[in-house]
N, C-alpha and C positions, 0 to 999 in steps of 0.2 A: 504494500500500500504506500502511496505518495503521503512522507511525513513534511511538512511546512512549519516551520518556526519562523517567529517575525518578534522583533523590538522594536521600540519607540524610543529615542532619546529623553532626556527628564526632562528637558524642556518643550518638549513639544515638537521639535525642528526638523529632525528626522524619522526614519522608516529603515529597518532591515531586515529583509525576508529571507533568511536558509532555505533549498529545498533538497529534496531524497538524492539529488543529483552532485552535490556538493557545491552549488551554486550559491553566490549570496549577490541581492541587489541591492542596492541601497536610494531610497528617494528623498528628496528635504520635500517640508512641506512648507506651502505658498500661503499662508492666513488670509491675505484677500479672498480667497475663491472660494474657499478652501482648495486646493488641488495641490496632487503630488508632479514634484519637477523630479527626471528621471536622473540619476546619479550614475556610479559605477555599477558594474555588477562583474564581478572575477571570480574564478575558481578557487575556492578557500577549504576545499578538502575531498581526495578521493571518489568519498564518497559523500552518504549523507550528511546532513548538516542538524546537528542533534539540540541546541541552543544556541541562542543570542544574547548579548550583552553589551549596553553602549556606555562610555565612564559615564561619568555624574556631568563631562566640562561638552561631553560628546564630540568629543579628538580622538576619541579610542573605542574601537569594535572589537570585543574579544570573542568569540567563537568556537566551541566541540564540538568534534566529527569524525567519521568513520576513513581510515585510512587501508590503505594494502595490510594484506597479511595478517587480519584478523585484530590492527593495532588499532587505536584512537587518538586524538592529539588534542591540544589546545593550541589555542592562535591567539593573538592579537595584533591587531593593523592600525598604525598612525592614516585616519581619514584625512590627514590635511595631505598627506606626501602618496597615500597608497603602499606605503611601506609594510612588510611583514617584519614588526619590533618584537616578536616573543613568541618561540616555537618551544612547546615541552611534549615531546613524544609518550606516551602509554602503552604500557604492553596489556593493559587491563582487557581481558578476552567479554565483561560483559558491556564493554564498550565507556564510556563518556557520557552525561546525561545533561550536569544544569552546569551555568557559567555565571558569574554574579562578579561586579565589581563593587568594595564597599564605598559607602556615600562618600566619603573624604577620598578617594579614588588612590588612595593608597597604595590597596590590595586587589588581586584578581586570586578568587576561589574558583574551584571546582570544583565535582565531586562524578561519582560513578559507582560501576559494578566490578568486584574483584570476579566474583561469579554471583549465581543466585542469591547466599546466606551471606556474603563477604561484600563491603565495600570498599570504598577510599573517597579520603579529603584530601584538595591540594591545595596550601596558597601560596600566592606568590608576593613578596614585596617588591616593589618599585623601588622606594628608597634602598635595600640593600641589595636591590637586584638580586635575591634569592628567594628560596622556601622558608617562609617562616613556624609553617606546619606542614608535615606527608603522615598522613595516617591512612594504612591500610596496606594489608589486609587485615582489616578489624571484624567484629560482628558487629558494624553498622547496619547491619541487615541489605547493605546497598544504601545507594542515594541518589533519588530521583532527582530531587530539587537541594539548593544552596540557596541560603541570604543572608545577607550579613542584619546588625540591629543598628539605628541611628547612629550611635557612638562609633563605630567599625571596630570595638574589641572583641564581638562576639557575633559567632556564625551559627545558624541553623540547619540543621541536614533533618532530612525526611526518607526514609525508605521503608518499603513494606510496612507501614503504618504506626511508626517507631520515629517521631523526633527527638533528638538532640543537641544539646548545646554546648562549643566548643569557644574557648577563650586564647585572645590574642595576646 
C-alpha cells in the first residue's frame, strides 16, 4: 500500500510530503490565496519515506526511510542550500518510524523497531554534533512515535501501547 507522510512547518510557511517511493516534495504556502507555490522535490531515500520533520526556525527537514538491504537511515537537509547536513545509517531490521526535532531545535530524535518486542531511541545534538542518547535494543516495546516536551529535556516514545519518558 502507498504510505504518505507530510509536515507542516510551525509556522505555517511550509509543506513536506514523503511518499512509499522515497520521494519528498516540499511546497511554501502563499496566505493570500491561500495556495501552495511548488518547491523542491528530491530523492531522500531508497525507499519509503517513513516521517517528516521541519526544525522549529524551518531551515531544516529531517526525515526516516527505508534504504537497501533491509537498513533505514535518518537525514537531514539544510532547505536554504539543498544540502544533505546529517546522515546516520541503521541497521534496525524493523525499520525507522517517527523523527521529531525539539522546540529549541537543539536536538533531532528518533526512534524505531529493533524487531517486534525491541526498540530504539536516537538523539542527536547539534551543538556537540553527537548522540547524546542511543538506547536500544531495549524492551521499549518498539516506537512508533517520538516528541520531545516544551522545555527539550525530555522525550516521549510510544510503542505497542507503552509510553515512556526519557531525560536529556
Amino acid at each position: 500500500s502507498l504510505r504518505i507522510v507530510l509536515a507542516m512547518s510551525s509556522d505555517g510557511s511550509q509543506i513536506a510530503l514523503g511518499d512509499g517511493d522515497g520521494f519528498v516534495r516540499r511546497w511554501r504556502i502563499v496566505a493570500a490565496a491561500p495556495f501552495l507555490e511548488a518547491g523542491a522535490t528530491f530523492r531522500a531515500f531508497e525507499g519509503r519515506v517513513n516521517d517528516l520533520a521541519f526544525s522549529p526556525d524551518g531551515g531544516r527537514l529531517g526525515g526516516v526511510g527505508d534504504m537497501p538491504r533491509s537498513q533505514a537511515s535518518v537525514r537531514m537537509w539544510d532547505l536554504e542550500t539543498s544540502e544533505l547536513r546529517l546522515e546516520k545509517p541503521s541497521a534496525a531490521p524493523g525499520g525507522l518510524n517517527s523523527v521529531a526535532f525539539s522546540p529549541d531545535g537543539s536536538y533531532l530524535a528518533w526512534g524505531g523497531n529493533e524487531s517486534m518486542r525491541k526498540g530504539l531511541l536516537s538523539v542527536w545534538s547539534f551543538a556537540a554534533s553527537a548522540m547524546v542518547l542511543d538506547v536500544g535494543p531495549t524492551d521499549i516495546c518498539g516506537v512508533a512515535d517520538v516528541a520531545f516536551a516544551p522545555d527539550s529535556k525530555i522525550i516521549a516514545t510510544v510503542g505497542s501501547g507503552r509510553v515512556r519518558l526519557w531525560s536529556l
